[in-house]
Structures are given as C-alpha cells and as structure tokens.
C-alpha positions in Angstrom: 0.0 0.0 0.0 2.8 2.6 0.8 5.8 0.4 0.3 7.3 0.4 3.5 7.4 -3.2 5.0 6.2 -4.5 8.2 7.7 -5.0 10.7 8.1 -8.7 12.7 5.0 -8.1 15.8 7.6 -9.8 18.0 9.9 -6.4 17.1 7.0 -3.8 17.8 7.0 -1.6 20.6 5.0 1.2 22.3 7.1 4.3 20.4 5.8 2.6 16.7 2.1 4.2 17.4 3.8 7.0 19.5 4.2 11.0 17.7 5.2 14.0 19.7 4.5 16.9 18.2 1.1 17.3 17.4 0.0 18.7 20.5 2.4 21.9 20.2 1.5 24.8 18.1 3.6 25.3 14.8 5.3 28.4 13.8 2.4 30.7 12.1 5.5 33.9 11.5 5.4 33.2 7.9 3.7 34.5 4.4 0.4 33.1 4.7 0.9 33.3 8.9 -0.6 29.4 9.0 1.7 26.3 9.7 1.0 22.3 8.8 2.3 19.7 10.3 1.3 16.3 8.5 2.0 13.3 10.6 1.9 9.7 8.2 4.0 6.5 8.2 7.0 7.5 8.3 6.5 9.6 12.3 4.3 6.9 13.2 5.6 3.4 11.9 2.7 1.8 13.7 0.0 2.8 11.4 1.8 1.3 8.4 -0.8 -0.4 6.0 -3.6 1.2 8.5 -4.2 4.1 5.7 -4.1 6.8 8.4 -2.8 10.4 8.2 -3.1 13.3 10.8 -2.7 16.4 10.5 -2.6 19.9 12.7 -3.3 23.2 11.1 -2.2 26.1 13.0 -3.6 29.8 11.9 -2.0 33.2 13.2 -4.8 36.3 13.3 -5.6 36.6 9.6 -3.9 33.3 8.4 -4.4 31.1 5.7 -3.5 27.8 3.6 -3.0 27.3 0.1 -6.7 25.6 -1.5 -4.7 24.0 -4.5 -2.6 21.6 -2.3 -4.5 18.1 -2.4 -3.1 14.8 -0.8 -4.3 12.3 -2.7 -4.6 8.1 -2.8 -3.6 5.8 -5.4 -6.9 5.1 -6.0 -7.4 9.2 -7.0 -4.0 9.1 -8.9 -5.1 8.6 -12.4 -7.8 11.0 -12.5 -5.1 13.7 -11.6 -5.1 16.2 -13.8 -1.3 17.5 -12.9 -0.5 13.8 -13.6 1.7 13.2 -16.6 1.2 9.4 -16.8 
C-alpha cells in the first residue's frame, strides 16, 4: 500500500504508534501566517498499512492555507489532472 514493510510483531514496541509533536503549536511567522504539520508512516511506523494520516493546522490572526494543495490516494491518482502518466 505505501511500500514500507512491516515489521516482525515480535519487534514492535509502544514508540511505533507513539508521535510527539502534534500537540504543540507550529510556527504561524510566515507569508500566509498558518503552519501544517502532517503526521503519516513514516512519524508513526505503527499505522503502516492502516491508511491513516493526521494532521494539525495552526492559523496566526488573519492566516491562511493554500486551496490547491490536495493529498491524494492511489486510487485518485489517475484521475489527476497534474498527472503526466
């Protein structure tokens, strides 16, 4: 699903499902005064295969984000339109 490989459950521990971070504001002092912070597979090996993806959005007074940006699956990939495939 995202290419990274499992690990052996015998080898998992506590810190795989584990992200520090989220729960602290991001630094807003920037052009559009807003900060992300996207949290996926490779912060959190533990939700490997799981599909999952967090993320925190921070706005300063009069902050914003950029509409165009747009995660999207596999599944949605070929209907991109900024795809070159």
């Amino acid at each position: 699903m995202n290419e990274k490989v499992c690990e052996d459950p015998k080898l998992v521990k506590a810190e795989d499902f584990f992200f520090s971070g989220l729960n602290k504001p991001g630094n807003t002092a920037n052009k559009l005064r807003s900060n992300v912070a996207q949290v996926n597979v490779a912060q959190i090996p533990g939700l490997n295969t799981l599909g999952i993806s967090l993320v925190r959005i921070d706005y300063a007074v009069l902050g914003e984000t950029r509409h165009e940006i747009r995660v999207t699956s596999r599944a949605d990939h070929k209907y991109d339109t900024n795809n070159k495939q």
